[in-house]
TORMIPA-731183 format. One record per residue: residue in one letter; x, y, z of N, C-alpha, C in turn. Coordinates in steps of 0.2 Angstrom, whole numbers, padded with zeros to 4 digits, always signed. Layout:
N
aXYZXYZXYZ/...
This chain:
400
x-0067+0117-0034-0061+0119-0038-0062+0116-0045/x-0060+0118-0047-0060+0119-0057-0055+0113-0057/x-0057+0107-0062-0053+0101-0061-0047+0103-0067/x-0041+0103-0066-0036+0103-0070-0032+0097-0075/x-0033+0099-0080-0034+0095-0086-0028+0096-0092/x-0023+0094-0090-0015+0097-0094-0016+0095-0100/x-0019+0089-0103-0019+0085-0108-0021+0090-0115/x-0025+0095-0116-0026+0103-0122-0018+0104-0124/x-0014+0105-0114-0008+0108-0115+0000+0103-0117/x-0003+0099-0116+0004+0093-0115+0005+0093-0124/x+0014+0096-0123+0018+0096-0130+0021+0088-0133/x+0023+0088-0136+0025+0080-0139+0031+0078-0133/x+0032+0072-0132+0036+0072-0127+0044+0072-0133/x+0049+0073-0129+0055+0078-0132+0058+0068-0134/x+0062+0071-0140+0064+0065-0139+0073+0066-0144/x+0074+0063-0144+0084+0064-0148+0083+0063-0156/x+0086+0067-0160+0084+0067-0164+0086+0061-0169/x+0083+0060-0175+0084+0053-0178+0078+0047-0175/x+0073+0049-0169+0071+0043-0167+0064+0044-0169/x+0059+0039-0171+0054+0040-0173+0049+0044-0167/x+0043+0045-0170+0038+0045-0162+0035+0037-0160/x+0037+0032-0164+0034+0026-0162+0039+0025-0155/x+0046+0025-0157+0052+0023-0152+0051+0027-0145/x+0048+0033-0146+0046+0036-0139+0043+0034-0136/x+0036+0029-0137+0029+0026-0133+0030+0024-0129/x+0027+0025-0124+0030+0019-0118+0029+0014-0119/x+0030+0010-0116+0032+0000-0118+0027-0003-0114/x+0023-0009-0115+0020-0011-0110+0025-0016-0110/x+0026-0018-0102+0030-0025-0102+0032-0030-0098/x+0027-0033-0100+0024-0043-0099+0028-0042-0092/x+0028-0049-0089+0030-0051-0085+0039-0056-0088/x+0036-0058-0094+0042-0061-0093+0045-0059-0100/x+0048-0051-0098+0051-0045-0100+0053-0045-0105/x+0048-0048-0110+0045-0045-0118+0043-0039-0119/x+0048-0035-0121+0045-0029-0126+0040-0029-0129/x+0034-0026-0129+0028-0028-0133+0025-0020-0136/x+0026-0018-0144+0023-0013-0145+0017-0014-0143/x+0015-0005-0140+0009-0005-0140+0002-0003-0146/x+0006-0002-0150+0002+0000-0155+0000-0006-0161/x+0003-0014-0159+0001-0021-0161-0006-0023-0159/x-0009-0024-0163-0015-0026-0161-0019-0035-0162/x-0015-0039-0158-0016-0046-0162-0017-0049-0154/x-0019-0057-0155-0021-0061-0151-0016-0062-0145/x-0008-0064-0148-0002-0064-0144-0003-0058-0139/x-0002-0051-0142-0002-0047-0139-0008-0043-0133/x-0013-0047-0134-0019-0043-0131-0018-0049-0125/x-0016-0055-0126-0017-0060-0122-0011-0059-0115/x-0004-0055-0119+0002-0054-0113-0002-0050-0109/x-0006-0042-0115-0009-0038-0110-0013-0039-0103/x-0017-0044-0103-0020-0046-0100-0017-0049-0093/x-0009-0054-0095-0005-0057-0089-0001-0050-0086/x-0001-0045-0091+0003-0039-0085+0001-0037-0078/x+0004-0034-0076+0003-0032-0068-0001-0025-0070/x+0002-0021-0075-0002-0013-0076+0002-0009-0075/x+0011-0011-0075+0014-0004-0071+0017-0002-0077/x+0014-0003-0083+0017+0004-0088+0011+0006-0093/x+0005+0005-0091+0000+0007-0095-0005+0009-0089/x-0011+0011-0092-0016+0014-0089-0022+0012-0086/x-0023+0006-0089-0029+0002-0089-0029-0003-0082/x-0034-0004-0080-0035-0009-0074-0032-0013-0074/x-0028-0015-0065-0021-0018-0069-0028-0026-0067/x-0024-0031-0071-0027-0038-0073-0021-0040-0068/x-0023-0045-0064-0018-0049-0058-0017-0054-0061/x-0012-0059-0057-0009-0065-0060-0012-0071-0056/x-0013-0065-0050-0017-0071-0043-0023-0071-0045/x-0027-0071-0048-0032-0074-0048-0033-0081-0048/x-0028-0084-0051-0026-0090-0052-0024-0093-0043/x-0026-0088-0041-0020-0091-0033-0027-0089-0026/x-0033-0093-0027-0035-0090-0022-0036-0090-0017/x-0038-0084-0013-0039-0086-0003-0045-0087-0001/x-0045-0093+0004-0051-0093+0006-0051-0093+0013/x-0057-0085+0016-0058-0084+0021-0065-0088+0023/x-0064-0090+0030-0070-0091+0032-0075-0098+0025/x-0080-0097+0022-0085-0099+0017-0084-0095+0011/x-0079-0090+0010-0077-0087+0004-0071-0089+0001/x-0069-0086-0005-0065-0088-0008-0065-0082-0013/x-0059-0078-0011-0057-0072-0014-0049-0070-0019/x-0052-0069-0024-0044-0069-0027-0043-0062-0027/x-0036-0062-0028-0033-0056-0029-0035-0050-0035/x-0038-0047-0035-0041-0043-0040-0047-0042-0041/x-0052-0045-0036-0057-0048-0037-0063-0040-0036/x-0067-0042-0034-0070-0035-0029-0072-0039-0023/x-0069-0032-0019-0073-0034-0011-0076-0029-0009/x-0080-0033-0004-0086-0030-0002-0084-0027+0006/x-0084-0026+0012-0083-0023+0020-0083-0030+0021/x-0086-0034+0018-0086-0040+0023-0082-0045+0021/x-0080-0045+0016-0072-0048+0013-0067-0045+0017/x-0066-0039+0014-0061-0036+0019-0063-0037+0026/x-0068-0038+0029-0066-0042+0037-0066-0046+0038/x-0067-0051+0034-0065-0058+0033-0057-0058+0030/x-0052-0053+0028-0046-0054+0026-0043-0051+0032/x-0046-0047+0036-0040-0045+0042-0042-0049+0047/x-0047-0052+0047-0048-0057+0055-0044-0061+0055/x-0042-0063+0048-0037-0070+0047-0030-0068+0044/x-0025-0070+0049-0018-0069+0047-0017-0073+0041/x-0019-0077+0039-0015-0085+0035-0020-0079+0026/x-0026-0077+0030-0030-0076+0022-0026-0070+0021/x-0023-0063+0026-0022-0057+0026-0017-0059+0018/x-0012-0062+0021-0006-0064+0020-0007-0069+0013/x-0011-0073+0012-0013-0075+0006-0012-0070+0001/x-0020-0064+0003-0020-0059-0002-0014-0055-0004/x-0009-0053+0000-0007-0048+0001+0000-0050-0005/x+0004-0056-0005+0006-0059-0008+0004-0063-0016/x-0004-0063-0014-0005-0066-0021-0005-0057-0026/x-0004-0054-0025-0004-0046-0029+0001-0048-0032/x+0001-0043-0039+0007-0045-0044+0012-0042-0043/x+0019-0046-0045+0024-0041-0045+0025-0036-0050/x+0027-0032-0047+0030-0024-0050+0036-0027-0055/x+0035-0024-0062+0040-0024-0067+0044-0017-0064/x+0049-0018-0062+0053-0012-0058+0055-0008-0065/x+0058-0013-0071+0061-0008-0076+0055-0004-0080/x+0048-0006-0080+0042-0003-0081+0044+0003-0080/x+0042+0000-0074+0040+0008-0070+0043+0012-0071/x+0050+0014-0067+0053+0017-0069+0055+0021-0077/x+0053+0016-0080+0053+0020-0087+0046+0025-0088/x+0038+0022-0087+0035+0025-0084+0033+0033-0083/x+0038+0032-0075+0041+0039-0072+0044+0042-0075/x+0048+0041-0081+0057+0044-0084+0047+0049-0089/x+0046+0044-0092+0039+0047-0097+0036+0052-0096/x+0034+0052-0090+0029+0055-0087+0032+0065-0084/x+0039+0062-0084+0045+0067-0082+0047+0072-0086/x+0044+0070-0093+0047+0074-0097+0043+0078-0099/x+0036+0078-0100+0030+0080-0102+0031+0086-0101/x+0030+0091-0106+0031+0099-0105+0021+0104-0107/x+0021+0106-0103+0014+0109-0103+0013+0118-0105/x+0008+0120-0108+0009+0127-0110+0008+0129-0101/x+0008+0136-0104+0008+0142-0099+0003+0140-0094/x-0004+0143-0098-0010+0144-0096-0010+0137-0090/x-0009+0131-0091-0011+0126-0088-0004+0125-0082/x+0001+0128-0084+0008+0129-0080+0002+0133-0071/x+0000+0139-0074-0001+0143-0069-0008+0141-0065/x-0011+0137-0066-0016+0133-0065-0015+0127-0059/x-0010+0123-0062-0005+0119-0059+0001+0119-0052/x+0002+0127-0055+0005+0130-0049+0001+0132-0042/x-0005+0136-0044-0011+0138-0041-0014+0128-0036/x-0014+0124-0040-0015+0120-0038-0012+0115-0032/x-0004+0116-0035+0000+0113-0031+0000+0117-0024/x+0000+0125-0024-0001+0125-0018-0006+0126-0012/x-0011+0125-0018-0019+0121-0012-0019+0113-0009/x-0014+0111-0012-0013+0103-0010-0005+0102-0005/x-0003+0108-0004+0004+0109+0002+0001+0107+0010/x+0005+0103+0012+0003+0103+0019+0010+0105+0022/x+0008+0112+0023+0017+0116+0025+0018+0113+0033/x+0025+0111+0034+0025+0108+0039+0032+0111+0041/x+0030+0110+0050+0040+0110+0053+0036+0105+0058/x+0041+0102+0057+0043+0095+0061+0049+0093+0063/x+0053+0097+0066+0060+0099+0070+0058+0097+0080/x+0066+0094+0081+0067+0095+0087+0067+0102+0091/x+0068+0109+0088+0069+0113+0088+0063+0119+0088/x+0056+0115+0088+0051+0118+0085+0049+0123+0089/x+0047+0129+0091+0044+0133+0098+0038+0136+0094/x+0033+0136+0100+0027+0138+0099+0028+0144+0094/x+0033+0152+0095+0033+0156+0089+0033+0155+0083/x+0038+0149+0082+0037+0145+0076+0031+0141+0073/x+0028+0139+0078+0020+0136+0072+0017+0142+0070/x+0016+0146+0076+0013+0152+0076+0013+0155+0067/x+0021+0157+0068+0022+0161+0060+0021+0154+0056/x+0022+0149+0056+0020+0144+0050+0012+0145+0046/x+0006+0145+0054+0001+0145+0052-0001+0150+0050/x+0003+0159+0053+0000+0163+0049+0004+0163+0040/x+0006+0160+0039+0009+0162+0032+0005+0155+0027/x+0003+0150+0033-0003+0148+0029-0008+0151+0026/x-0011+0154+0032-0017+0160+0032-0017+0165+0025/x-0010+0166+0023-0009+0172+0019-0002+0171+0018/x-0002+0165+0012+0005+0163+0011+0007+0167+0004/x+0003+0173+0000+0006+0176-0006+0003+0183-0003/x+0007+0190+0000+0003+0194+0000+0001+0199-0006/x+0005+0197-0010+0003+0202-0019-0004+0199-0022/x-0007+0193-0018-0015+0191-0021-0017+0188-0015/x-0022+0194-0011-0026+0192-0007-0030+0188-0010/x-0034+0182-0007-0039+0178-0009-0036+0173-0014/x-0029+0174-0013-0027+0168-0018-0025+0158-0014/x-0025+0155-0017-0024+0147-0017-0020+0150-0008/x-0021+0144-0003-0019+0143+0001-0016+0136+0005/x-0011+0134+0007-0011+0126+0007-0016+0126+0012/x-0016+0118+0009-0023+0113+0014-0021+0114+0021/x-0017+0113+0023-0014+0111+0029-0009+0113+0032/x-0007+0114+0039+0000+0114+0042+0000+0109+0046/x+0006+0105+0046+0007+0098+0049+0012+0099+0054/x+0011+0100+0063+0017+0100+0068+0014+0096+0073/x+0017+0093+0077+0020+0088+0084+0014+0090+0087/x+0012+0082+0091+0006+0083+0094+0005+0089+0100/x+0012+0090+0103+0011+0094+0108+0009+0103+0106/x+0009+0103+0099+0010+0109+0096+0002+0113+0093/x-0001+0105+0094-0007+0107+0088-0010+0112+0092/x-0013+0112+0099-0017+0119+0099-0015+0124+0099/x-0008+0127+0098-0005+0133+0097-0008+0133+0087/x-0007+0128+0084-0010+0129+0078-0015+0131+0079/x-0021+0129+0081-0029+0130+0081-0030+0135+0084/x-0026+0139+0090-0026+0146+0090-0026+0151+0085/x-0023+0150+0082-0020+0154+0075-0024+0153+0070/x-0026+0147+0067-0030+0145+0063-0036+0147+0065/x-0038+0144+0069-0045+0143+0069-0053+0139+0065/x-0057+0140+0063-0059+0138+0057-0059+0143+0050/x-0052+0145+0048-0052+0150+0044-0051+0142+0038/x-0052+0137+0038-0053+0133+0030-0043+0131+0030/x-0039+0131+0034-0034+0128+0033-0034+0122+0038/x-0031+0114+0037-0033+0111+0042-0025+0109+0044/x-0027+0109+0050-0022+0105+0057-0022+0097+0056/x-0013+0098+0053-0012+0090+0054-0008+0089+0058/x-0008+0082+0063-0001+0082+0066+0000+0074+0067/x+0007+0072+0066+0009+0067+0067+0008+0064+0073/x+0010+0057+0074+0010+0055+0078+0011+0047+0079/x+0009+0043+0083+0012+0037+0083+0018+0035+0084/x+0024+0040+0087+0031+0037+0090+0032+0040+0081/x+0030+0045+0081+0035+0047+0075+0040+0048+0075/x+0048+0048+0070+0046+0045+0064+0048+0039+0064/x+0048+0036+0067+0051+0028+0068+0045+0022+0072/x+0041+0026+0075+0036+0021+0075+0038+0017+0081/x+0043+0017+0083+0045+0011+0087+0043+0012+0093/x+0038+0011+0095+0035+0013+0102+0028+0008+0104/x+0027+0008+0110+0019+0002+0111+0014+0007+0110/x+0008+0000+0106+0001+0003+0104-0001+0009+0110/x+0001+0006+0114-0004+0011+0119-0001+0018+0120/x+0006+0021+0119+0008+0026+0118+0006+0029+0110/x+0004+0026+0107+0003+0028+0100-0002+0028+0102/x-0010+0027+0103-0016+0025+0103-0015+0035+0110/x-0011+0037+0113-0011+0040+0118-0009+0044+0115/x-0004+0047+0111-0003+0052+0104-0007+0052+0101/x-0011+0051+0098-0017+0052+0092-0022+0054+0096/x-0024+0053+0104-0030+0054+0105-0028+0060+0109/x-0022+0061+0111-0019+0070+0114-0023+0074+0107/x-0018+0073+0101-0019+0076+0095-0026+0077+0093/x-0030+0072+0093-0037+0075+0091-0039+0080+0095/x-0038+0078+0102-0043+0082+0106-0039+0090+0106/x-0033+0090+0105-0031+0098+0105-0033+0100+0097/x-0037+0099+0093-0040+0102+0089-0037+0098+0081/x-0033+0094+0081-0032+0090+0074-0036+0087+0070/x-0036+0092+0063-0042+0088+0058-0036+0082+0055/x-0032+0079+0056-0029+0075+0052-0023+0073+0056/x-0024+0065+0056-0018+0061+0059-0011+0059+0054/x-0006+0058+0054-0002+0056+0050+0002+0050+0054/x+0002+0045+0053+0003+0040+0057+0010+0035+0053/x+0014+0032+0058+0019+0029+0054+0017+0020+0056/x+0016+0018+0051+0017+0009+0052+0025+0007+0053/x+0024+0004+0058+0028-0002+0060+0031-0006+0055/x+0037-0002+0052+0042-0006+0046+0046-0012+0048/x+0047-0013+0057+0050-0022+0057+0047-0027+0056/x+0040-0023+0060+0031-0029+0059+0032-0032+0052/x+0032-0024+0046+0029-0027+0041+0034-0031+0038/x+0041-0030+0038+0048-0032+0033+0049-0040+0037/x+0047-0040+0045+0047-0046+0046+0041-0051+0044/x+0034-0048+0039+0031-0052+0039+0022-0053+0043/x+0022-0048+0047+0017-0047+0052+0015-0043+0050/x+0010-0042+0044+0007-0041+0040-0001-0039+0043/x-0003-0043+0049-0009-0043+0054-0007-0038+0061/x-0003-0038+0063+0001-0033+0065+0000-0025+0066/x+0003-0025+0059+0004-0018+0054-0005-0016+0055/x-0010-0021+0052-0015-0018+0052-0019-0019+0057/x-0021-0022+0063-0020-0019+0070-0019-0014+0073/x-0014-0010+0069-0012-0005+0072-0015+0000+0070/x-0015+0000+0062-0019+0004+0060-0027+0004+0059/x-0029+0000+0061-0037+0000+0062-0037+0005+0071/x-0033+0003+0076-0034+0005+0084-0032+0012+0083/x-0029+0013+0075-0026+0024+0079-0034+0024+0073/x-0036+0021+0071-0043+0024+0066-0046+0026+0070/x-0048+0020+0075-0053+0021+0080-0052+0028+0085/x-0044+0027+0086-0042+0034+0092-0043+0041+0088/x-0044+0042+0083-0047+0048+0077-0052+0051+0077/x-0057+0046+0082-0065+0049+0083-0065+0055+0089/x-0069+0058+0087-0070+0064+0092-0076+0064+0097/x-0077+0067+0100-0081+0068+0105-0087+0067+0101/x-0091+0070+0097-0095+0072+0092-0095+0065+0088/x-0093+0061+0088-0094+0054+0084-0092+0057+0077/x-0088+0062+0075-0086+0064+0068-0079+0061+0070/x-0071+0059+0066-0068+0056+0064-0060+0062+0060/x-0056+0062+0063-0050+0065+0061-0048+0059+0053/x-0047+0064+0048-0045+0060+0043-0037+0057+0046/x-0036+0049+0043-0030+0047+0045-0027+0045+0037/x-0021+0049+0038-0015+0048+0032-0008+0043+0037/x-0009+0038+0033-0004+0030+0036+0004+0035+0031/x+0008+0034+0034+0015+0035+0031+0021+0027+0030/x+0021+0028+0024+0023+0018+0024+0029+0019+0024/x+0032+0024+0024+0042+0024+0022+0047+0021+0019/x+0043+0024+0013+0045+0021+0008+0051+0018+0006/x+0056+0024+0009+0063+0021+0008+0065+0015+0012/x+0063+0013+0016+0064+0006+0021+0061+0001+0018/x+0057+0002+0013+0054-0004+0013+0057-0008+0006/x+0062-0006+0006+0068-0009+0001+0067-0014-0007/x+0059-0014-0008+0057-0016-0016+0051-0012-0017/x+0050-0011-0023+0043-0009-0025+0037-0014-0023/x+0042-0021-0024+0034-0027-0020+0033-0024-0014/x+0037-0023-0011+0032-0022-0001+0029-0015-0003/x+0032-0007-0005+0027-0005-0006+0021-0005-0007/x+0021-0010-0015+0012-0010-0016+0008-0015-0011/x+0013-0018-0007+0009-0023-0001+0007-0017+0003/x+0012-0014+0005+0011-0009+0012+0005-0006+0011/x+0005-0003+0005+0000+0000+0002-0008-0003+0000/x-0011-0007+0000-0015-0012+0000-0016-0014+0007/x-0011-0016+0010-0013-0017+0018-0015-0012+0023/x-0012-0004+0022-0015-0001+0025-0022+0002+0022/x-0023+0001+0015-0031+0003+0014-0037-0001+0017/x-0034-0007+0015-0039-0012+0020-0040-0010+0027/x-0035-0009+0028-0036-0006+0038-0039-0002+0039/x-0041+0003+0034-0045+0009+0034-0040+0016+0033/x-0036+0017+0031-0033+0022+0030-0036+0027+0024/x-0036+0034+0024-0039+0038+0023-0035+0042+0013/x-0026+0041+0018-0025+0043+0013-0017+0037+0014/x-0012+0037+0010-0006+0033+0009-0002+0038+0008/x+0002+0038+0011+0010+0042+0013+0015+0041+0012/x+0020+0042+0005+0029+0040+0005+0030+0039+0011/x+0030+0045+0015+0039+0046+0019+0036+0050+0024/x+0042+0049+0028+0041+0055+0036+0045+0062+0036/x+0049+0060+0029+0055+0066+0027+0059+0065+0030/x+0060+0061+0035+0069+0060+0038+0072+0053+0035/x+0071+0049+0032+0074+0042+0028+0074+0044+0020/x+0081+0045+0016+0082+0046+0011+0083+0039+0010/x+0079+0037+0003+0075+0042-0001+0068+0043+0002/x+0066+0049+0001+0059+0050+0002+0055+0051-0002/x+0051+0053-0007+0045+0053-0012+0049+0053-0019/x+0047+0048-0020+0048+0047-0028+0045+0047-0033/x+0046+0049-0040+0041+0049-0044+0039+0040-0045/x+0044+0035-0047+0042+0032-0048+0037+0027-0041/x+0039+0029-0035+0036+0027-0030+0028+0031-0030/x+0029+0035-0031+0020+0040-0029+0017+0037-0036/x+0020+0036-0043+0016+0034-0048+0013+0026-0044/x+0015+0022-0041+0017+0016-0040+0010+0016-0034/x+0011+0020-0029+0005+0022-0027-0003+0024-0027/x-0001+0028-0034-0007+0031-0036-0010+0024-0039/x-0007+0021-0041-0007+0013-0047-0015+0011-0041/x-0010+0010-0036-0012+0007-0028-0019+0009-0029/x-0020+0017-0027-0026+0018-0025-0031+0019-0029/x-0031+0020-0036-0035+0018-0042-0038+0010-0042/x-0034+0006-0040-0038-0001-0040-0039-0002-0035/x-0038+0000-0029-0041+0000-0023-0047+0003-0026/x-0050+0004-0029-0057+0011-0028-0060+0004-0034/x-0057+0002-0038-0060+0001-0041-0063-0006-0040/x-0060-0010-0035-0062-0015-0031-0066-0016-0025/x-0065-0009-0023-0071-0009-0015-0075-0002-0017/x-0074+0001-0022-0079+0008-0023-0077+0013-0018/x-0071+0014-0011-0068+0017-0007-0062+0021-0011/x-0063+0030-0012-0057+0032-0015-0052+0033-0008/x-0045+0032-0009-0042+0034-0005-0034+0038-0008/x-0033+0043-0003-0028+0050-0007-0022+0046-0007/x-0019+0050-0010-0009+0051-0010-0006+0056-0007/x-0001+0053-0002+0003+0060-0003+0009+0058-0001/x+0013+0063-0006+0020+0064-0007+0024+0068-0003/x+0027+0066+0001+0031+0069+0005+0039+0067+0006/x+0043+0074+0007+0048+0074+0007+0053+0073-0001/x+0057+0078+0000+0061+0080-0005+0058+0083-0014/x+0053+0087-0011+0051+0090-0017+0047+0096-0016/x+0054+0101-0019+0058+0107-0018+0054+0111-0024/x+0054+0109-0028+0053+0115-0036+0047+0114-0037/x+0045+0118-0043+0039+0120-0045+0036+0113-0049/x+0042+0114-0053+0043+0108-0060+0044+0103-0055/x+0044+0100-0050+0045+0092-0048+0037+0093-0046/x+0034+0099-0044+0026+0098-0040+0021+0097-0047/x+0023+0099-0055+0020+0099-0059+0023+0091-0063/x+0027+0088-0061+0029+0081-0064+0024+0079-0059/x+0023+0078-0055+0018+0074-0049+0013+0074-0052/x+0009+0082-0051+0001+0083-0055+0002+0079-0059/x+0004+0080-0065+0004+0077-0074+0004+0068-0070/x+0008+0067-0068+0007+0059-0064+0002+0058-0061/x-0001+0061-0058-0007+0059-0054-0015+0059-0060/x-0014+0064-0062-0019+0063-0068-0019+0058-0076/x-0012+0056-0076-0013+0051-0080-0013+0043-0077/x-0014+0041-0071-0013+0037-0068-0017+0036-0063/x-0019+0041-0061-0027+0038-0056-0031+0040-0060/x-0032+0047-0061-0035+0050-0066-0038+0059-0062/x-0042+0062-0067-0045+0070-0061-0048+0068-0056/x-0051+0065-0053-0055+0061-0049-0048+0063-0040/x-0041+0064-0042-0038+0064-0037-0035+0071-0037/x-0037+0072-0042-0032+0082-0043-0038+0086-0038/x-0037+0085-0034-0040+0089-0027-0035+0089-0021/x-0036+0093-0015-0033+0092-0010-0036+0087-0004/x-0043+0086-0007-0045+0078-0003-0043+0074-0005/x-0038+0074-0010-0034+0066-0014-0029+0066-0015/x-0025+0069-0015-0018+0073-0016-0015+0077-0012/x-0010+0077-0009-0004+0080-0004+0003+0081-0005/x+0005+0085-0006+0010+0089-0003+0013+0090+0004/x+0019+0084+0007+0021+0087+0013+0028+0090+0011/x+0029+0097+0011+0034+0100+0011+0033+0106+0014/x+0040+0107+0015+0041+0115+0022+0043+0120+0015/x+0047+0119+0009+0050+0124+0004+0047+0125-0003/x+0046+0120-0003+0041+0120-0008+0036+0127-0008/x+0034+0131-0005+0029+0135-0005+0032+0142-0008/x+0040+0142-0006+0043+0146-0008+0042+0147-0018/x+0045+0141-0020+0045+0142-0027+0039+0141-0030/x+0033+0139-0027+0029+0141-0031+0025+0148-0031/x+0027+0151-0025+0027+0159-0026+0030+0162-0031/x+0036+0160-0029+0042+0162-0033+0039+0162-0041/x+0037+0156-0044+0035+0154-0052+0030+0159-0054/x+0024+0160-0047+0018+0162-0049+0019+0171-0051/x+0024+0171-0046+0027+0179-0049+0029+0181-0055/x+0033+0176-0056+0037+0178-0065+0032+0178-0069/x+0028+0171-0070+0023+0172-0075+0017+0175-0074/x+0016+0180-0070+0009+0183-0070+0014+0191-0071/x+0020+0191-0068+0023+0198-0069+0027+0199-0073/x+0033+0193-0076+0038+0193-0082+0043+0193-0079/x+0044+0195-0072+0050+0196-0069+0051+0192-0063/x+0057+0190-0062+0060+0185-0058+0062+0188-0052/x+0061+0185-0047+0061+0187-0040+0067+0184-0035/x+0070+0187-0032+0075+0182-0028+0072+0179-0023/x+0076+0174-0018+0071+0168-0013+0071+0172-0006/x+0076+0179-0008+0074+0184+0000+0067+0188+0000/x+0065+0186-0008+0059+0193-0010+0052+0188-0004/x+0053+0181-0005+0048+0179-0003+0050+0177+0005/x+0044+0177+0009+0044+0176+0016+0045+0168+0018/x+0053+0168+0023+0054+0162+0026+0049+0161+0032/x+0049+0154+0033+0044+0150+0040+0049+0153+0046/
């Protein structure tokens, strides 16, 4: 796929009038909450840049823990550093080092970010690259039902309308995925088949997780073997909010291992951190870091049932995550946003956030995700109007 590149189309961002275009810039800002233009260019200023954490600029974030080393085993690793496979198994074999690292990461400037996101939110794009975007966003859907309520006729019609989710353009964008209940998945892979759409299913005592390794390690390995190319897994938010940091990754290394198939090939695993529970932006970028280290394939908001669920400024926050994870061990690892994003415009605030912030390197469906069940609806719905001029009601398109 054609890597999409909004930045030709991106118009000035909007701003009140009376205010300059310098006042609109985003701000980078220090740790100890100096406003700092960015368009200063002096020793003072280049020297804060450097103490920032990275959560309102672009650039490789610079740590603060470097100053704070850990030492595994005969090494001595600081936060920021690069690691090799064998640092990070020297950082998870030891609870005292895990935990070292995992706390020496820098703190999140919360009013950053957020400002950031509000930035990032405003960004208005021509046409051409609108319908590109849309086309985009619904190659990267992992259309889901995940209801108590779910009966095999329902996956059924879920996956066929995966199959053929716009009938006015055979051959057009299809989601990546449909995401249902382990007991569900070979009714997917009937329907599916290897027709290019893949079979995710959650699992681990979803959505709450609270259940022993061995029922979760028994979930994952039902779900592979009925035909699941993808796990979505939830880590254990008491483990983590108490502190049990070695724990958390434990668990996530043993459903890694449960992913493997007969074949010695491997069901990709997407960790879901739940976002909303984990009550600071510090613990998500920990969460986020801890499950990379463990092996996670891709990093996950939400399970869609705890509001809040995906946020802009949480998913910028993660992209953050898995840009300097790649740039530290040379491993890329995806995003996906899930839960509560319903419109066209929220899926194309996302993209424009993912590409200025990881960078194209993620604007694919191996690195970016979509878990929503209605989403699919409007971005039919957008692709109509702008391709025909006319506006369509939400009866015209077909319900799951």
């Amino acid at each position: 796929m054609t890597r999409w590149d909004p930045l030709p189309y991106v118009s000035r961002t909007r701003r009140r009038p009376g205010l300059s275009a310098e006042s609109t810039m985003p701000r980078i800002v220090p740790h100890d909450g100096e406003h700092v233009d960015p368009s200063a260019d002096n020793s003072t200023v280049s020297k804060r840049r450097a103490q920032t954490s990275g959560w309102c600029c672009n650039g490789p974030v610079t740590t603060r823990a470097a100053l704070v080393p850990v030492v595994t085993g005969s090494t001595t690793l600081a936060t920021g550093s690069t690691l090799t496979d064998a640092d990070i198994g020297d950082l998870l074999s030891s609870a005292g080092a895990l935990r070292g690292y995992l706390d020496g990461l820098p703190g999140v400037d919360a009013v950053g970010l957020n400002e950031r996101a509000a930035v990032l939110g405003t960004r208005s794009i021509k046409r051409e690259s609108k319908l590109y975007a849309i086309d985009l966003a619904m190659s990267m859907l992992d259309l889901t039902t995940l209801e108590g309520k779910d009966t095999p006729a329902r996956v059924r019609s879920l996956c066929r309308r995966a199959l053929h989710p716009d009938p006015t353009r055979p051959g057009g964008p299809r989601p990546a995925a449909v995401c249902v209940y382990p007991d569900l998945v070979a009714v997917a892979r009937e329907v599916v088949g290897d027709d290019g759409v893949a079979i995710a299913s959650v699992a681990t005592g979803f959505p709450s997780g609270r259940t022993s390794l061995a029922v979760k390690l028994a979930d994952t390995t039902e779900a592979v073997a009925a035909g699941a190319d993808e796990i979505d897994m939830v880590i254990d938010r008491g483990a983590f909010l108490a502190g049990d940091f070695s724990l958390v990754a434990e668990e996530v290394r043993a459903v890694k291992a449960a992913c493997q198939r007969a074949d010695g090939t491997f069901a990709h695993l997407k960790v879901i951190l739940e976002t909303g529970e984990l009550s600071t932006y510090d613990n998500v970028r920990r969460a986020s870091w801890l499950t990379m280290l463990a092996g996670a394939d891709f990093i996950k908001t939400s399970t869609g049932k705890v509001t809040p669920a995906a946020t802009l400024p949480v998913t910028l926050l993660m992209l953050q995550a898995v840009r300097d994870f790649r740039s530290a061990t040379g491993r890329q690892v995806g995003v996906k946003a899930a839960g509560g994003i319903r419109s066209s415009k929220d899926a194309i605030r996302y993209l424009v956030t993912v590409h200025e912030i990881a960078g194209p390197d993620w604007l694919t469906p191996d690195y970016f995700r979509f878990g929503a069940s209605s989403l699919l609806d409007d971005l039919i719905r957008q692709s109509l109007r702008m391709r025909t001029g006319g506006y369509v009601g939400a009866d015209y398109v077909a319900q799951d």
